[in-house]
N, C-alpha and C positions, 0 to 999 in steps of 0.2 A: 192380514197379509195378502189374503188373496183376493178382496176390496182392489189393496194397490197395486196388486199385478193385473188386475184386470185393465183396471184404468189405466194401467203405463200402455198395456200389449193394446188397446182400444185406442188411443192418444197416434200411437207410434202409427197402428195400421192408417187411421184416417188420415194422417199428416202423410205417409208415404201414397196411397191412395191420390190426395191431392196432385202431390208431387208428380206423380208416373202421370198424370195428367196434361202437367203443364208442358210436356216435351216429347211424349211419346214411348220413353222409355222403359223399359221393367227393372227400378234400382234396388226393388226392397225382394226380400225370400223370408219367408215362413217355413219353420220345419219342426217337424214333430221324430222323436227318435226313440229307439229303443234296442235293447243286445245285452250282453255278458257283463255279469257282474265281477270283479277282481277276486280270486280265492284267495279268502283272509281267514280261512281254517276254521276249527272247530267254534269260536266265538266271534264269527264274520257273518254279518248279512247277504245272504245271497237271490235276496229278494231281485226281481228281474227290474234292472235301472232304466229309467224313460229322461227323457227333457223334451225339455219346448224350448222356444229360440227367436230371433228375429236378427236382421241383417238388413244394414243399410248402404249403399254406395252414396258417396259427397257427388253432388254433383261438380262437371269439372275437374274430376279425381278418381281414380284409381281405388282408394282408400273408403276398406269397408270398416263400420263401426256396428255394432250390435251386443244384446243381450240376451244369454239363459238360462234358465232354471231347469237344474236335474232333481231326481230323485235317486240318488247312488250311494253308495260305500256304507262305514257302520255308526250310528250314531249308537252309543252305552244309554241306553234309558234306565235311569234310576227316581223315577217318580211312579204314582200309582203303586206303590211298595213293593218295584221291582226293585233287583238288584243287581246292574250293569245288563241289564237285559238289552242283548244286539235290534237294532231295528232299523229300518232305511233312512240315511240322512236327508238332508235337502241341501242342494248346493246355489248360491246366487252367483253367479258369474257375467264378466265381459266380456267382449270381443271385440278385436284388433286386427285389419288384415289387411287384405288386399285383393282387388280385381285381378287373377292371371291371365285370363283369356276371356273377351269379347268379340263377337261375330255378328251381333245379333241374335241369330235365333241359338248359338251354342255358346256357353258359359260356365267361365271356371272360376271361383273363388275358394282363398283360403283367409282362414282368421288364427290368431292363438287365443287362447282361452286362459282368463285367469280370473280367480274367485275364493270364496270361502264357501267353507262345505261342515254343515252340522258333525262335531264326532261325540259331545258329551250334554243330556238334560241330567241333571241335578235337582233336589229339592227335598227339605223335610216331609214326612210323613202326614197325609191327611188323618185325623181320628172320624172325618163325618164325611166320609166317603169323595171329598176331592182328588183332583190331582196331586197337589200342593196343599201343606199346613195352610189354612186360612184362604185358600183359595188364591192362591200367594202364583204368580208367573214365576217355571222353573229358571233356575239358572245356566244357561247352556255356554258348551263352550265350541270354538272353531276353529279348524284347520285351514289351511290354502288347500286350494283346489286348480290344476294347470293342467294344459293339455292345448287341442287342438281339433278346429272345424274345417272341410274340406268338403265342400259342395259342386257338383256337376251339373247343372242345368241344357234343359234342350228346350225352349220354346219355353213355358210358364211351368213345366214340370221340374223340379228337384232332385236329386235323388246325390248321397252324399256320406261320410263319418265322422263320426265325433269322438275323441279317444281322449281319456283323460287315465289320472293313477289310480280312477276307481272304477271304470269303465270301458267298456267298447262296444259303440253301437251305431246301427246305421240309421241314417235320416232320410226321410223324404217328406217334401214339402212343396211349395211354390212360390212364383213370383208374380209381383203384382207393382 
């Protein structure tokens, strides 16, 4: 998994990299985020939720596109012979939006966010100390995950939130 995340966020920077080249512009934003976990009570993780992120403007367009990955809400682990034991999910999500404001050096963008977000691993019981029977990949299951990104830019600097039904946390990042 995280092989292909690397390679997607590596792919994406260098192809945006290019791009910001051919014209001057600064289309792409990177952001890194962090804040409040949603209190889901006494069986809630309240582990402190982070993401990473990435954002593109089309050239020609208005229209931002981008991807990220949180660490938020609760996934029930029931492998390693726990028994629904709360622990941080992982959420994969989109982004859809829109350029609101361009100046040049000041910049507003928003996106909505929609994804799926880890709430259940499952799996029989290892007897020789796996994860899983047989060393077997658990069975997980997923929720949607929706919400919304709101970024402020001043020159290459970011600064911005991210608020979903599991989270709220602020970002900062840059452009490039």
């Amino acid at each position: 998994m995280f092989k292909a995340l690397s390679s997607c966020l590596l792919l994406a920077l260098s192809a945006g990299h290019a791009h910001a080249q051919d014209d001057g512009a600064f289309r792409n934003t990177f952001y890194l985020g962090a804040g409040n976990a949603k209190a889901d009570g006494p069986f809630g993780n309240d582990d402190t939720p982070f993401s990473i992120g990435f954002m593109h403007q089309l050239a020609g367009s208005r229209m931002v596109l981008g991807f990220d990955l949180g660490a938020e809400g609760t996934m029930l682990d029931s492998t390693w012979g726990q028994d629904s034991q709360p622990e941080q999910g992982t959420s994969y999500n989109l982004l859809l939006g829109g350029n609101l404001l361009d100046s040049g050096r000041f910049r507003a963008d928003a996106a909505l966010l929609a994804g799926v977000r880890e709430a259940a691993a499952d799996c029989p019981d290892s007897y020789l100390g796996f994860q899983c029977y047989a060393d077997s990949d658990p069975d997980t299951d997923y929720k949607g995950n929706f919400g919304g990104v709101l970024t402020v830019s001043v020159d290459r600097l970011t600064l911005g939130l991210r608020a979903t039904g599991e989270s709220t946390q602020m970002v900062a990042g840059f452009r490039f």
